[in-house]
C-alpha positions in Angstrom: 0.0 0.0 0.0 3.1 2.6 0.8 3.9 2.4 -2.8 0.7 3.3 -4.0 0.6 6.0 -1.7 2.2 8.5 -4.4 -0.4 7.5 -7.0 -3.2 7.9 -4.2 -2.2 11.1 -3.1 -3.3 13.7 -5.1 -6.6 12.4 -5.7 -7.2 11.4 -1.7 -10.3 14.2 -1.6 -12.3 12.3 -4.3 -11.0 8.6 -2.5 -13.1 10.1 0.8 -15.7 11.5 -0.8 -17.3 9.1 -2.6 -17.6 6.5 0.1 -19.7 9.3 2.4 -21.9 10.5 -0.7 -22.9 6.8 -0.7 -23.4 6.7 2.8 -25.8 9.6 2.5 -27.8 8.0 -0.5 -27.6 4.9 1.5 -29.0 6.9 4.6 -31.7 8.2 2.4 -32.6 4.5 1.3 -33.3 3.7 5.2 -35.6 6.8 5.7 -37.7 6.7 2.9 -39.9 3.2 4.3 -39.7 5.0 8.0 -41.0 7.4 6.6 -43.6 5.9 4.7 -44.8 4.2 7.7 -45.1 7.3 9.7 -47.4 8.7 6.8 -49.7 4.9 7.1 -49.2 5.0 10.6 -50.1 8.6 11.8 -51.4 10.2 9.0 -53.8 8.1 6.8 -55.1 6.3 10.0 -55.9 9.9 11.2 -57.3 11.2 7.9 -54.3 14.3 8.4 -53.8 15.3 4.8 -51.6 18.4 6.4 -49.4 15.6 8.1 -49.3 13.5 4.9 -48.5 16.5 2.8 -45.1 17.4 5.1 -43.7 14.2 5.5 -44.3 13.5 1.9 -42.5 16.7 1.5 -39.9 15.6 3.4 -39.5 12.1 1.5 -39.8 13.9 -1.8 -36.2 16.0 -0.3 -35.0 13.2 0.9 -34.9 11.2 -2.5 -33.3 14.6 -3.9 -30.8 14.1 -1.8 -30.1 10.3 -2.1 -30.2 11.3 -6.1 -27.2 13.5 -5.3 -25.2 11.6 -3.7 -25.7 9.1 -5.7 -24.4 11.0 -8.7 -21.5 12.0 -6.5 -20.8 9.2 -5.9 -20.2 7.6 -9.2 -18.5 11.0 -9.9 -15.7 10.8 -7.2 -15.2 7.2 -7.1 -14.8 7.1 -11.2 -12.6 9.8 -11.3 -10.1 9.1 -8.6 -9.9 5.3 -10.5 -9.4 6.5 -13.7 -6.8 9.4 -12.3 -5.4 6.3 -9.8 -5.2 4.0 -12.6 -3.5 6.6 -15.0 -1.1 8.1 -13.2 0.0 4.3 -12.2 0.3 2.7 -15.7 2.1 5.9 -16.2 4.7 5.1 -13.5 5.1 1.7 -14.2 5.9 2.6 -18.1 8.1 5.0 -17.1 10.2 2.0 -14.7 10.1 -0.3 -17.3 11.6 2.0 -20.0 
């Protein structure tokens, strides 16, 4: 891995960011059914249309959100393996010649 570490290193922003975008859209994927059972549970049981309104507001965010870090995601972690993977074959050519 220490040899890598010069390969890794300028891209080490993107490395961490993916992996916590996709623990946001995976955070998102656990809210949406809680929520959804809050709106069964409290709000059609109830007949509150105001209640099912907001917290269908609030799911309708929260899938926003999941879509953006989603698409981070697959940004950050495609671009620091392509720039990873470049910049290695790129040394290694450079040993071997």
């Amino acid at each position: 891995m220490k040899r890598y570490w010069k390969y890794i290193k300028p891209y080490w922003g993107a490395f961490l960011l993916a992996p916590l975008l996709m623990l946001t859209e995976v955070f998102g994927e656990i809210m949406l059914p809680k929520l959804m059972s809050l709106i069964i549970n409290n709000g059609v049981a109830n007949r509150d249309t105001s209640y099912i309104i907001a917290v269908g507001g609030v799911m309708v965010v929260t899938a926003f959100v999941m879509a953006a870090g989603g698409i981070g995601a697959a940004y950050f972690s495609s671009k620091a393996s392509i720039c990873f993977s470049s910049d290695l074959r790129k040394g290694v050519l450079d040993k071997v010649q």
